[in-house]
PDB file of N, CA, C and O in Angstrom, chain B, residues numbered from 101:
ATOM      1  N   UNK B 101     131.832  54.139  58.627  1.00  0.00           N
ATOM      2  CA  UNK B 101     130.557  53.840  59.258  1.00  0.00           C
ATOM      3  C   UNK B 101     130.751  53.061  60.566  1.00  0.00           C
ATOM      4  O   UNK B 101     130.146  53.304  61.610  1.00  0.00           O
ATOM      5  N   UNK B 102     131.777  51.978  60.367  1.00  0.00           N
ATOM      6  CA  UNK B 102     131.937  51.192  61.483  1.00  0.00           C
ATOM      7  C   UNK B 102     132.323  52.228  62.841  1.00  0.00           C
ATOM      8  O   UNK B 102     131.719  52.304  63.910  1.00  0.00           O
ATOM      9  N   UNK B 103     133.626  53.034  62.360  1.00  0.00           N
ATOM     10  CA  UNK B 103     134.249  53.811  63.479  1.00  0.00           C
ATOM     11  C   UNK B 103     132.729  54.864  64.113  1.00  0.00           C
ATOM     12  O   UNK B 103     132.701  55.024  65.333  1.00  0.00           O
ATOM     13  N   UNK B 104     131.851  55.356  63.480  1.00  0.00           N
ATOM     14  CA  UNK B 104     131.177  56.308  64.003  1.00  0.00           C
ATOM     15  C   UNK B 104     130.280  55.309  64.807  1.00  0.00           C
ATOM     16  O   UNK B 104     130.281  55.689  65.978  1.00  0.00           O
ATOM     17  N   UNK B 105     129.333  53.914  64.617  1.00  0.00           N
ATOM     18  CA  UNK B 105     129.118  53.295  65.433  1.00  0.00           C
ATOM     19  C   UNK B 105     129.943  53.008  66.802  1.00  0.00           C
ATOM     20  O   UNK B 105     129.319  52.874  67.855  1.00  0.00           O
ATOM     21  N   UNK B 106     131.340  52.919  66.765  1.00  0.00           N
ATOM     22  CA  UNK B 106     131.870  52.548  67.901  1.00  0.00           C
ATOM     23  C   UNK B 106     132.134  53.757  68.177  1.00  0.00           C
ATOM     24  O   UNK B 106     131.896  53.820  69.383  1.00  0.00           O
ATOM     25  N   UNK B 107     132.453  54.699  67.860  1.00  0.00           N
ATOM     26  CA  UNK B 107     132.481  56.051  69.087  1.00  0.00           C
ATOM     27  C   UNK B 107     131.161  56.353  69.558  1.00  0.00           C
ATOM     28  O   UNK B 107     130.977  57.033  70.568  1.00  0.00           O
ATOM     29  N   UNK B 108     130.444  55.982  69.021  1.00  0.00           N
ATOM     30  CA  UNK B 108     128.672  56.305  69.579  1.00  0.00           C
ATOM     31  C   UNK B 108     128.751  55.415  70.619  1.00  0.00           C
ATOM     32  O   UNK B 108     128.736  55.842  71.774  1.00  0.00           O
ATOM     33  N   UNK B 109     128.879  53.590  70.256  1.00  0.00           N
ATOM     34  CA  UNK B 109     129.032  53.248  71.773  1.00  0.00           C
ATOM     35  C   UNK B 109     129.748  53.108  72.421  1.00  0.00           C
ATOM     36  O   UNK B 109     129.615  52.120  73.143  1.00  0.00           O
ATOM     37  N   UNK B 110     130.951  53.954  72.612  1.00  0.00           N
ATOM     38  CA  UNK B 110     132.245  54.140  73.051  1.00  0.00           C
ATOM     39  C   UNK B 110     131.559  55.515  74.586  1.00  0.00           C
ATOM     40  O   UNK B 110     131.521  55.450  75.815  1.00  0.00           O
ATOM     41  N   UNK B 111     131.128  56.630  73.496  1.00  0.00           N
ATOM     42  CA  UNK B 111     130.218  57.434  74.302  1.00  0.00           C
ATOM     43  C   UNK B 111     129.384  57.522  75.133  1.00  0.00           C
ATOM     44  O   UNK B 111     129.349  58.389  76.006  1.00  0.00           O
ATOM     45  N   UNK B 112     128.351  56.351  74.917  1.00  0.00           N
ATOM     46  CA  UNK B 112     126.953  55.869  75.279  1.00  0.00           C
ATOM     47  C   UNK B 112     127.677  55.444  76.542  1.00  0.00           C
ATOM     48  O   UNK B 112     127.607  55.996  77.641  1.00  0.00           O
ATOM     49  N   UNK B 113     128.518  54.168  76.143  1.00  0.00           N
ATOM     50  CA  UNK B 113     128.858  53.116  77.626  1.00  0.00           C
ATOM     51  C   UNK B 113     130.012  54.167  78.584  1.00  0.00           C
ATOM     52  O   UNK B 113     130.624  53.659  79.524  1.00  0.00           O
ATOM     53  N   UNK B 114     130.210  55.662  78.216  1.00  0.00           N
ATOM     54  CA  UNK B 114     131.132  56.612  79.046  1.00  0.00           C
ATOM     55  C   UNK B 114     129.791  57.238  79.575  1.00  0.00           C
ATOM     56  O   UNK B 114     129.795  57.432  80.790  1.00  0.00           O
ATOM     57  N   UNK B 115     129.139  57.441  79.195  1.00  0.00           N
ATOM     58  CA  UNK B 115     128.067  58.343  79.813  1.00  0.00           C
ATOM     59  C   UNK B 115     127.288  57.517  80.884  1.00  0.00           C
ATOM     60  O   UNK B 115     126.868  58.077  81.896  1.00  0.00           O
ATOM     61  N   UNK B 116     127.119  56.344  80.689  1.00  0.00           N
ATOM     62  CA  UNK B 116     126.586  55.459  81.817  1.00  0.00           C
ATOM     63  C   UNK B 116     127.759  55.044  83.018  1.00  0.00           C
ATOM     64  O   UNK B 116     127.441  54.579  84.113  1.00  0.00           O
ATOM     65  N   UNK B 117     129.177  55.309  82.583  1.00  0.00           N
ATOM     66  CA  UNK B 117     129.896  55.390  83.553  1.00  0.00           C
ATOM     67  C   UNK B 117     130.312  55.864  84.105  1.00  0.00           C
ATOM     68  O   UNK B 117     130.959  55.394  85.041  1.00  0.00           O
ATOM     69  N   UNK B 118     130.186  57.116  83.847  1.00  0.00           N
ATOM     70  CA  UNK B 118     130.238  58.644  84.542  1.00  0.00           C
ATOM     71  C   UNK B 118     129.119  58.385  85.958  1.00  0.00           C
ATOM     72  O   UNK B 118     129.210  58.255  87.179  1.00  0.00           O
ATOM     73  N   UNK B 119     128.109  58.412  84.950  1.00  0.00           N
ATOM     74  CA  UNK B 119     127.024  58.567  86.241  1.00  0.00           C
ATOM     75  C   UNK B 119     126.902  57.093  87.055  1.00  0.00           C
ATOM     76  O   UNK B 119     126.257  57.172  88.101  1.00  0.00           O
ATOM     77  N   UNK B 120     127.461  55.690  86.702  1.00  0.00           N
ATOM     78  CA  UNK B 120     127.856  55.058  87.541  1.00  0.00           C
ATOM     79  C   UNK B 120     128.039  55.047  88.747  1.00  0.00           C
ATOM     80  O   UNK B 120     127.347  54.693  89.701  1.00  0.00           O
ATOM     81  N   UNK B 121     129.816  55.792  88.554  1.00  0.00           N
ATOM     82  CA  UNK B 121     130.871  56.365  89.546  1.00  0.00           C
ATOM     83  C   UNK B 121     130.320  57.643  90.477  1.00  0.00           C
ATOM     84  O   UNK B 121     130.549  57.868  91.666  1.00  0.00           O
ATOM     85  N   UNK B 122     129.476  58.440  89.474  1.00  0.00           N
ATOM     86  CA  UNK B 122     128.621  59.523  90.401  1.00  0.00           C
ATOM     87  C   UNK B 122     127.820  59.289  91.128  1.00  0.00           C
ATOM     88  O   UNK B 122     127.850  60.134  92.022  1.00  0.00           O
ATOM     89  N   UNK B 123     126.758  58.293  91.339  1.00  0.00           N
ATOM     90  CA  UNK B 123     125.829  57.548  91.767  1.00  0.00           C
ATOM     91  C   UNK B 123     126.792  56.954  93.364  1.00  0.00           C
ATOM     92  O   UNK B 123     126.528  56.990  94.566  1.00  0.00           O
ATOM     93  N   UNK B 124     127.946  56.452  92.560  1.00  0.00           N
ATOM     94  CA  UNK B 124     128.294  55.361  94.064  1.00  0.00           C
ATOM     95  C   UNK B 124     129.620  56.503  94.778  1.00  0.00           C
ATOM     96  O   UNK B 124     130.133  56.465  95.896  1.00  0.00           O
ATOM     97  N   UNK B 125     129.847  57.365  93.733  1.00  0.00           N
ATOM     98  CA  UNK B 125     130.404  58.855  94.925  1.00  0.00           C
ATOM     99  C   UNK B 125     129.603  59.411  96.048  1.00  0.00           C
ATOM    100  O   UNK B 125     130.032  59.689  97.167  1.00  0.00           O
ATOM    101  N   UNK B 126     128.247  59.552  95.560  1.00  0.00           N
ATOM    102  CA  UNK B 126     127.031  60.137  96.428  1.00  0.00           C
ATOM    103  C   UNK B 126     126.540  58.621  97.216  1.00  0.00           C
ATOM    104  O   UNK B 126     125.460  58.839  97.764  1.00  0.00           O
ATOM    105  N   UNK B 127     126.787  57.821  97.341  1.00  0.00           N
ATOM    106  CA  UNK B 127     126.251  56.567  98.265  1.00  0.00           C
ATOM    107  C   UNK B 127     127.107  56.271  99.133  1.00  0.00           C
ATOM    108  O   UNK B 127     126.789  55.756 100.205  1.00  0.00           O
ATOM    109  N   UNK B 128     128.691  56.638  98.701  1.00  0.00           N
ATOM    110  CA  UNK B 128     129.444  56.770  99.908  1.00  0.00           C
ATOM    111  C   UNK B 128     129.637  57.901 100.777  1.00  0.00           C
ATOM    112  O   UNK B 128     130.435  57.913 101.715  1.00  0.00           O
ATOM    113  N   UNK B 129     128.839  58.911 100.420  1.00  0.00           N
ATOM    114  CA  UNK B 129     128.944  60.452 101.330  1.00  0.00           C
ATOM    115  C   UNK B 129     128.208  60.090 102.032  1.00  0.00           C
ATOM    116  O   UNK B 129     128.438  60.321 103.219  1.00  0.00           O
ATOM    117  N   UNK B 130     127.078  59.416 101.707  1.00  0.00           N
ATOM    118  CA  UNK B 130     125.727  59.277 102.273  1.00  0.00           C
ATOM    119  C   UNK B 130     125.486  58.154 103.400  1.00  0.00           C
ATOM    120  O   UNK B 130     124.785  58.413 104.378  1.00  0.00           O
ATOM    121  N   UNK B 131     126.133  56.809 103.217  1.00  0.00           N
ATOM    122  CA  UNK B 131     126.284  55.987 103.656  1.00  0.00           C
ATOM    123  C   UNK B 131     125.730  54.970 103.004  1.00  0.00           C
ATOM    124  O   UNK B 131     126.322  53.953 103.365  1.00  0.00           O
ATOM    125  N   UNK B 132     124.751  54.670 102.089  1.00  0.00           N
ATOM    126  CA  UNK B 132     124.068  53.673 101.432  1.00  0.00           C
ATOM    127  C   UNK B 132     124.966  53.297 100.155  1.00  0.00           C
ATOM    128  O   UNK B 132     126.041  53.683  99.695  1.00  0.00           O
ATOM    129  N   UNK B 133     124.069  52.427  99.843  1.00  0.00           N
ATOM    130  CA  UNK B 133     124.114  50.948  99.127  1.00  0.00           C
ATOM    131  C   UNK B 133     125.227  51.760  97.997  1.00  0.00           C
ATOM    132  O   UNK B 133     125.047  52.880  97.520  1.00  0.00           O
ATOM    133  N   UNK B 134     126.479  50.786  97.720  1.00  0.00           N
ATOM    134  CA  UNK B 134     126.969  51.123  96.869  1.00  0.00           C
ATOM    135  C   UNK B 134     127.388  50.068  95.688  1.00  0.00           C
ATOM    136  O   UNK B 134     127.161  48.858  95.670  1.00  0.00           O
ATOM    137  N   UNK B 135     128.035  50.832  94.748  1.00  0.00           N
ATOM    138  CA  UNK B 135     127.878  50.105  93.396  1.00  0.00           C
ATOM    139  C   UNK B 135     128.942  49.547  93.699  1.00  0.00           C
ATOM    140  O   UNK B 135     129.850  50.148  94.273  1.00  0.00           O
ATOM    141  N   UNK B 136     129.015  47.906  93.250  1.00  0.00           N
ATOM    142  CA  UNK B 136     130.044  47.289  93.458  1.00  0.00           C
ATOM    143  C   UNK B 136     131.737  47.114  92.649  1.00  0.00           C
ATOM    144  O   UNK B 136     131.782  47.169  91.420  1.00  0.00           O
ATOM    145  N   UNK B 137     132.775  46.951  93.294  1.00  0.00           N
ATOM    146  CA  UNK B 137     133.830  48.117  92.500  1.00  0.00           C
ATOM    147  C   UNK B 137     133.772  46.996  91.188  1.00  0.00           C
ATOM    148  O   UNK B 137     133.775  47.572  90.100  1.00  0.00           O
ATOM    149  N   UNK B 138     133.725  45.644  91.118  1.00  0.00           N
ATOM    150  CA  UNK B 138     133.286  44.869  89.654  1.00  0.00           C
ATOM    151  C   UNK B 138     132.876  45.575  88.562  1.00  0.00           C
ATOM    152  O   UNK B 138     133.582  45.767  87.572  1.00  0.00           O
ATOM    153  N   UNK B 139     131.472  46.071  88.743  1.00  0.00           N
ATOM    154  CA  UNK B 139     130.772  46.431  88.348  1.00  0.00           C
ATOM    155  C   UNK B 139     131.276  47.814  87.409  1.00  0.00           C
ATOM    156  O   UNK B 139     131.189  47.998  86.195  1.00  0.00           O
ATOM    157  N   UNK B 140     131.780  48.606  88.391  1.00  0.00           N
ATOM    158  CA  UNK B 140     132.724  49.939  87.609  1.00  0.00           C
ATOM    159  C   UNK B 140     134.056  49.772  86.830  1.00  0.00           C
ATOM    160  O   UNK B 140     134.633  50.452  85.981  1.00  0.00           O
ATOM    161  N   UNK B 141     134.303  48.643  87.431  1.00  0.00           N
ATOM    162  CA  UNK B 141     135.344  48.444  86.334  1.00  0.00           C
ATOM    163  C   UNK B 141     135.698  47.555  85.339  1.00  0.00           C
ATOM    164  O   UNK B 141     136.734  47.441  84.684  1.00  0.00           O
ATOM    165  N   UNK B 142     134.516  46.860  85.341  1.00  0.00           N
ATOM    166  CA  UNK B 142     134.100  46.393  84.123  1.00  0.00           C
ATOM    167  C   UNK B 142     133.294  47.415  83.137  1.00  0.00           C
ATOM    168  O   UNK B 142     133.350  47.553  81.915  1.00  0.00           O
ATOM    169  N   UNK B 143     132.833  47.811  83.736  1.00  0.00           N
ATOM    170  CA  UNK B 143     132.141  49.010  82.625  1.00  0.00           C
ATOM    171  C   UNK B 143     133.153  50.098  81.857  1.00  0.00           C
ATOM    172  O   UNK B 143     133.130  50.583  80.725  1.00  0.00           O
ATOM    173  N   UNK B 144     134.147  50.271  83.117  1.00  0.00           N
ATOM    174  CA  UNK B 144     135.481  50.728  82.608  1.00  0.00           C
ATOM    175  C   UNK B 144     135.688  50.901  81.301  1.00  0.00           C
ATOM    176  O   UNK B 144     135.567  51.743  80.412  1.00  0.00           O
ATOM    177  N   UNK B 145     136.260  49.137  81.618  1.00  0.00           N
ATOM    178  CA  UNK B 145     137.271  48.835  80.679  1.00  0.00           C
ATOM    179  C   UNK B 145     136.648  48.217  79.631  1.00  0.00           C
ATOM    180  O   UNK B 145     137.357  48.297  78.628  1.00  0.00           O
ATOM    181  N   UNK B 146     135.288  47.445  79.373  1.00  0.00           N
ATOM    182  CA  UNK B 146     134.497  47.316  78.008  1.00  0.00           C
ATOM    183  C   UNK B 146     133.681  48.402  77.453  1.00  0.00           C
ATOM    184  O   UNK B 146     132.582  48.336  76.903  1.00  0.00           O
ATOM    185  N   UNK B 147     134.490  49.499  77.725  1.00  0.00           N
ATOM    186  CA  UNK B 147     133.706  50.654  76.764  1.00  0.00           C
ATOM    187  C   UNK B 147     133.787  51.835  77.020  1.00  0.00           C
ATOM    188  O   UNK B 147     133.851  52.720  76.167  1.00  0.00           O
ATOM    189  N   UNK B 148     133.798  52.070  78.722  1.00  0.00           N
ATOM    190  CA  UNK B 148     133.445  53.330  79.663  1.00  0.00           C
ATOM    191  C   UNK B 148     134.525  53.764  79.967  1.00  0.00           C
ATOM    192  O   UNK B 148     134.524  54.684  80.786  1.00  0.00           O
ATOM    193  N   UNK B 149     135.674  53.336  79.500  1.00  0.00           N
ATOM    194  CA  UNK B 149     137.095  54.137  79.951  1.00  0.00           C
ATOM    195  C   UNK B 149     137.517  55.310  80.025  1.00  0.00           C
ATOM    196  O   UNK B 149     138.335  55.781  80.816  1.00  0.00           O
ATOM    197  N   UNK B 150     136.668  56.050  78.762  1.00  0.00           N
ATOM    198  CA  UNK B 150     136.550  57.911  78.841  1.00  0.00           C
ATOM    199  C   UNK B 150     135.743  58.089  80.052  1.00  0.00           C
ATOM    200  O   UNK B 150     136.289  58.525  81.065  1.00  0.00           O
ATOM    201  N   UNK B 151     134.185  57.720  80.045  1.00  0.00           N
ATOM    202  CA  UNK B 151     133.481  58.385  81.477  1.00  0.00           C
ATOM    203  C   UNK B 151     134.561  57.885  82.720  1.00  0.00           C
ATOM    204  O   UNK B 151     134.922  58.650  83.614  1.00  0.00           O
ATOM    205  N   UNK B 152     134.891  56.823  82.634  1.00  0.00           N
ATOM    206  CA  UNK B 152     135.426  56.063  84.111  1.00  0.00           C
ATOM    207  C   UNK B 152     136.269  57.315  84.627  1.00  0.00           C
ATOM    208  O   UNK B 152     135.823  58.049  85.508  1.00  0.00           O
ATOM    209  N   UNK B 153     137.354  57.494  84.106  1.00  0.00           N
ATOM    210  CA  UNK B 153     138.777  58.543  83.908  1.00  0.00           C
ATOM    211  C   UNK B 153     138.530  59.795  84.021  1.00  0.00           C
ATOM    212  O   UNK B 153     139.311  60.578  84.560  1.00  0.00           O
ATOM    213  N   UNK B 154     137.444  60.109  83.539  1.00  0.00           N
ATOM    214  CA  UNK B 154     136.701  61.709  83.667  1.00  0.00           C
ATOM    215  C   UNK B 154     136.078  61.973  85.009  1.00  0.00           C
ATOM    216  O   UNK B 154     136.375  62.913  85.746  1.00  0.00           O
ATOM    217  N   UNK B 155     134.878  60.729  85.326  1.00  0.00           N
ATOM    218  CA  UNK B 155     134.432  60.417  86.931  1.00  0.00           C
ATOM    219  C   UNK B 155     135.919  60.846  88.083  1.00  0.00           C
ATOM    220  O   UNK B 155     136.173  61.533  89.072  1.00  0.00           O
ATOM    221  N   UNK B 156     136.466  60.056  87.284  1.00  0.00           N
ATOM    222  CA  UNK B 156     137.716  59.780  88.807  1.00  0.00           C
ATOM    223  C   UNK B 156     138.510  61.266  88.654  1.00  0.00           C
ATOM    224  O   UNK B 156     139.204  61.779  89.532  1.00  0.00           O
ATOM    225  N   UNK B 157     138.232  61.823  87.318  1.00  0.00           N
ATOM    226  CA  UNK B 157     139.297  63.418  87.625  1.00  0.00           C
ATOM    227  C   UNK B 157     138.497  64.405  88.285  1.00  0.00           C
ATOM    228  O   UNK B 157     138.963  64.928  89.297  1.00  0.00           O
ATOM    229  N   UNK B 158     136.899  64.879  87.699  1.00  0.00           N
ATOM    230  CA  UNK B 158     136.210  65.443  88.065  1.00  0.00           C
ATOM    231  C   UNK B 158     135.328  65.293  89.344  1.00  0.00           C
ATOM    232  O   UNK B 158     134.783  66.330  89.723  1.00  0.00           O
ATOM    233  N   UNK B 159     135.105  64.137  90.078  1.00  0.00           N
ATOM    234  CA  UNK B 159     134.595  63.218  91.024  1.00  0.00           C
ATOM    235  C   UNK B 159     135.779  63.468  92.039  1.00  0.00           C
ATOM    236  O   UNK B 159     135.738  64.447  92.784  1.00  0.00           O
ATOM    237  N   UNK B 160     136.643  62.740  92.061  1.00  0.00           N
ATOM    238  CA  UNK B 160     137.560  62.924  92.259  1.00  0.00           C
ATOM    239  C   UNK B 160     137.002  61.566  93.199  1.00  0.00           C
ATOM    240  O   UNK B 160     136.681  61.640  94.385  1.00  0.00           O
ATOM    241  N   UNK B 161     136.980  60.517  92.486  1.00  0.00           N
ATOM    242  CA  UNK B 161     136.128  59.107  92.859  1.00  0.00           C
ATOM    243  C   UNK B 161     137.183  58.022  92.629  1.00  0.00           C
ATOM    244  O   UNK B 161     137.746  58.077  91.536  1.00  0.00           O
ATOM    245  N   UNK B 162     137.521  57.117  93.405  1.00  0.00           N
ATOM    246  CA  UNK B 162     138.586  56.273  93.436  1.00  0.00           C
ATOM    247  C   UNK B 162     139.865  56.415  92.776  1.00  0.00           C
ATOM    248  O   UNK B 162     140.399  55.874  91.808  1.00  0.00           O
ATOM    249  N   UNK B 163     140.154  57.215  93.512  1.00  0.00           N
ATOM    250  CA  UNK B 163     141.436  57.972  92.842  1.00  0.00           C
ATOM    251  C   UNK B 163     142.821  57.233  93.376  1.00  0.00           C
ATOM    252  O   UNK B 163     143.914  57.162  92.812  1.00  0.00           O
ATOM    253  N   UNK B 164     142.338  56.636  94.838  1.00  0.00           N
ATOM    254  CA  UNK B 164     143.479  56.357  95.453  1.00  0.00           C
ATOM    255  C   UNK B 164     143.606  54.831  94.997  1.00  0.00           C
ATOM    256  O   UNK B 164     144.774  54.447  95.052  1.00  0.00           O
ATOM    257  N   UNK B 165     142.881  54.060  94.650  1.00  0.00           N
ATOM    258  CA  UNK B 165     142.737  53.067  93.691  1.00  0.00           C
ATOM    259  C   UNK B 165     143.782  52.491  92.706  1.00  0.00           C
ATOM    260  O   UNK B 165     143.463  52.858  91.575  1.00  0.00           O
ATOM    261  N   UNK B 166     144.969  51.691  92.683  1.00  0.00           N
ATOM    262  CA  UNK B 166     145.648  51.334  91.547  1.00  0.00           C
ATOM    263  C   UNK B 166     145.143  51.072  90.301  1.00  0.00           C
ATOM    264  O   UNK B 166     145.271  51.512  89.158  1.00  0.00           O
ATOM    265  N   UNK B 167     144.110  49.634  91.267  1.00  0.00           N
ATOM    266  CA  UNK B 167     143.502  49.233  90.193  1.00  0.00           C
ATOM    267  C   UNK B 167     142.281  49.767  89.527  1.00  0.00           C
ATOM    268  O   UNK B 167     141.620  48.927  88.915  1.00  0.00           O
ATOM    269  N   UNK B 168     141.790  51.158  89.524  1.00  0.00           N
ATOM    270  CA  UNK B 168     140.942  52.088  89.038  1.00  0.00           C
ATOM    271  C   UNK B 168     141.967  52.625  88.051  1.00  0.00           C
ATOM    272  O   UNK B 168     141.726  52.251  86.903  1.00  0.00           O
ATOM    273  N   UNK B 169     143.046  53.398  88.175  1.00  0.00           N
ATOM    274  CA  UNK B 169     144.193  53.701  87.509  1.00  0.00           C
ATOM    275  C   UNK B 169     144.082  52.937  86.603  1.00  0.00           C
ATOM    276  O   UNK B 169     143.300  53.223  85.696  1.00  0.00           O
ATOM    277  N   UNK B 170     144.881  51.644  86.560  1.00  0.00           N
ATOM    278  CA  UNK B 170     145.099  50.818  85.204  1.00  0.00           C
ATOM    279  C   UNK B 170     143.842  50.151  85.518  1.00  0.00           C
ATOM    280  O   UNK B 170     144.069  49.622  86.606  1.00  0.00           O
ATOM    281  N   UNK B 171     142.909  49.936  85.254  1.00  0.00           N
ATOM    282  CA  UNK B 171     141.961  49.651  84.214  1.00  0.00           C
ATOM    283  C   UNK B 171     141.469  50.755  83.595  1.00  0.00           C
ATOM    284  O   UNK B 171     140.986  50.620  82.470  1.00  0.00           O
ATOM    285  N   UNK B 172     141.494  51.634  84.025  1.00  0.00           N
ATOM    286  CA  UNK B 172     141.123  53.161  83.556  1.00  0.00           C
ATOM    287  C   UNK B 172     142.003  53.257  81.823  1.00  0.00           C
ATOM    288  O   UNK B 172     141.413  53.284  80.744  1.00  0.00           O
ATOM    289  N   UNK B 173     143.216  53.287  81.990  1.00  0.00           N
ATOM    290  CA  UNK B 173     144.508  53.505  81.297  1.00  0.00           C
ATOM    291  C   UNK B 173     144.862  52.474  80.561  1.00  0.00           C
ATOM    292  O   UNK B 173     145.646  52.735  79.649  1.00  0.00           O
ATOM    293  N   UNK B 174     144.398  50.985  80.725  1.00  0.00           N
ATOM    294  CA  UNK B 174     144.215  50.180  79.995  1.00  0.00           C
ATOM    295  C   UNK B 174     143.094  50.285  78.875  1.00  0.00           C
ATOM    296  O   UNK B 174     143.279  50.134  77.668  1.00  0.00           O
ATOM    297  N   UNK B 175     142.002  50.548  79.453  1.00  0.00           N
ATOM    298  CA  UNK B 175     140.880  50.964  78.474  1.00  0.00           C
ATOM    299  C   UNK B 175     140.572  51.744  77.484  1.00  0.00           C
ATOM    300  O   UNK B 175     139.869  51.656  76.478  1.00  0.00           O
ATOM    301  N   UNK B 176     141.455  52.785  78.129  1.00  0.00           N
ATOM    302  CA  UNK B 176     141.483  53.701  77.261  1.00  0.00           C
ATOM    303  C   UNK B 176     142.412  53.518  76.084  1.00  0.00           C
ATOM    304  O   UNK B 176     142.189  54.127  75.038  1.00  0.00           O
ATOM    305  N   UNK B 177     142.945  53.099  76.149  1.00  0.00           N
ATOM    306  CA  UNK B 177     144.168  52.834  75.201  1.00  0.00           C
ATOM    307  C   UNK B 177     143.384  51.525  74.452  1.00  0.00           C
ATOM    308  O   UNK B 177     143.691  51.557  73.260  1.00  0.00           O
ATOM    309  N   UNK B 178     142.861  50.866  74.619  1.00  0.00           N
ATOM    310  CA  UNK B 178     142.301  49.602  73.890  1.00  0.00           C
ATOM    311  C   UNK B 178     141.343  50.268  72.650  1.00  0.00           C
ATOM    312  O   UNK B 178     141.256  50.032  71.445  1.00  0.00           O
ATOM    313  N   UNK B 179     140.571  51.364  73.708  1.00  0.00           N
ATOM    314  CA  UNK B 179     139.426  51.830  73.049  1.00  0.00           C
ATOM    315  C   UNK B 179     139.871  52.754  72.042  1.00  0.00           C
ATOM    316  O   UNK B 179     139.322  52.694  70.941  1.00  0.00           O
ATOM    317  N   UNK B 180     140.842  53.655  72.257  1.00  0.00           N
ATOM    318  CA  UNK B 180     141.069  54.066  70.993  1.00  0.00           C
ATOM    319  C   UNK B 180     141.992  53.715  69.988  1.00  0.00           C
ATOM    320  O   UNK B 180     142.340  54.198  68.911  1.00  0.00           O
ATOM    321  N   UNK B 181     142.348  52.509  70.816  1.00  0.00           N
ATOM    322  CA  UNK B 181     142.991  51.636  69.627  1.00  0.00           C
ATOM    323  C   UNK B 181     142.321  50.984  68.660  1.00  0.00           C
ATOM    324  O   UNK B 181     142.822  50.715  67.568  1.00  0.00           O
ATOM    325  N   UNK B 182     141.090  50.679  69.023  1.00  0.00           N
ATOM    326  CA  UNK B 182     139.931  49.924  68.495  1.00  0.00           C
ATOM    327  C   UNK B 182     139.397  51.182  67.213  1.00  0.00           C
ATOM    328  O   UNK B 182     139.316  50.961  66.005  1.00  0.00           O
ATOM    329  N   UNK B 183     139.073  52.569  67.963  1.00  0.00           N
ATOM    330  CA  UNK B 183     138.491  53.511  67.141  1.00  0.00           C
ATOM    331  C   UNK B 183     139.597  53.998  65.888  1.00  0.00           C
ATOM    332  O   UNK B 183     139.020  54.478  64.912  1.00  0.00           O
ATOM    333  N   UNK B 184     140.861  53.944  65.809  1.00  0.00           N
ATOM    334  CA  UNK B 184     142.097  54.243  64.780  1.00  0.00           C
ATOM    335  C   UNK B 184     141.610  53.096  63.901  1.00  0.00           C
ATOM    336  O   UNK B 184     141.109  53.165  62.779  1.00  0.00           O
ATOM    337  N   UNK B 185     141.956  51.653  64.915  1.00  0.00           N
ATOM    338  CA  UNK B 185     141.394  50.621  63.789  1.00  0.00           C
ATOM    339  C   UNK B 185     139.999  50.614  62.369  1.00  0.00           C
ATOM    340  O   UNK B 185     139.822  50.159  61.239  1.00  0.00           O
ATOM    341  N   UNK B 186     139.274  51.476  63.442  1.00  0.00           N
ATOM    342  CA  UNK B 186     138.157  51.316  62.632  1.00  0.00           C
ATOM    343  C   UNK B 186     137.997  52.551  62.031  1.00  0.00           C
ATOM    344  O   UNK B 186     136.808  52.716  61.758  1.00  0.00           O
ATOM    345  N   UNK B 187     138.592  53.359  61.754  1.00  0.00           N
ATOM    346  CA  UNK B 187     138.851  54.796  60.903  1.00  0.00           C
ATOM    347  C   UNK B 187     139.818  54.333  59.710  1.00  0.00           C
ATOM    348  O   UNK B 187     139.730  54.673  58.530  1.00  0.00           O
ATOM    349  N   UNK B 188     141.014  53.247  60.452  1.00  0.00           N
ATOM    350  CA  UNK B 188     141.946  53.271  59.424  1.00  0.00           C
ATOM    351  C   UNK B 188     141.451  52.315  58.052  1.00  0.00           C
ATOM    352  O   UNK B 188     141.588  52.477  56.839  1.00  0.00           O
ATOM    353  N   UNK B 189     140.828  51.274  58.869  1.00  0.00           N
ATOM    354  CA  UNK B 189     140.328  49.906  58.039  1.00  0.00           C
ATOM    355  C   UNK B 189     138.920  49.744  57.597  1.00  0.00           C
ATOM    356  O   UNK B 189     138.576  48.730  56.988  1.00  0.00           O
TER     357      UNK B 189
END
């Protein structure tokens, strides 16, 4: 029960970071207000590490970024370390 709660908001907080990163892809084509890089990568890495990683492959949105990279790759690895945990236990 626990694990299907956290892939739900594992999902939820990827889907808001998808369109995050999509949002501030289209504000830099455009020239306006953009999302601040904090902001994306904190969302990242407390939850959004699937959308973040997907944004940046499909987006093709701060790619040149290290630190988009590993927090990306950090997160992800936390998060489904977290989801094994909570399948196994």
């Amino acid at each position: 029960m626990i694990a299907l709660i956290l892939g739900g908001a594992f999902a939820l907080l990827s889907l808001v970071t998808f369109c995050l990163y999509a949002h501030d892809k289209r504000a830099a084509q455009k020239g306006a207000w953009r999302t601040p890089e904090k902001t994306l990568l904190a969302c990242s890495f407390f939850g959004g590490a699937m959308g973040g990683t997907l944004a940046m492959l499909f987006l093709r949105h701060k790619t040149r970024h290290v630190s988009f990279v590993l927090v990306n790759a950090v997160g992800l690895c936390w998060q489904i370390a977290a989801l094994v945990a909570a399948i196994v236990l």
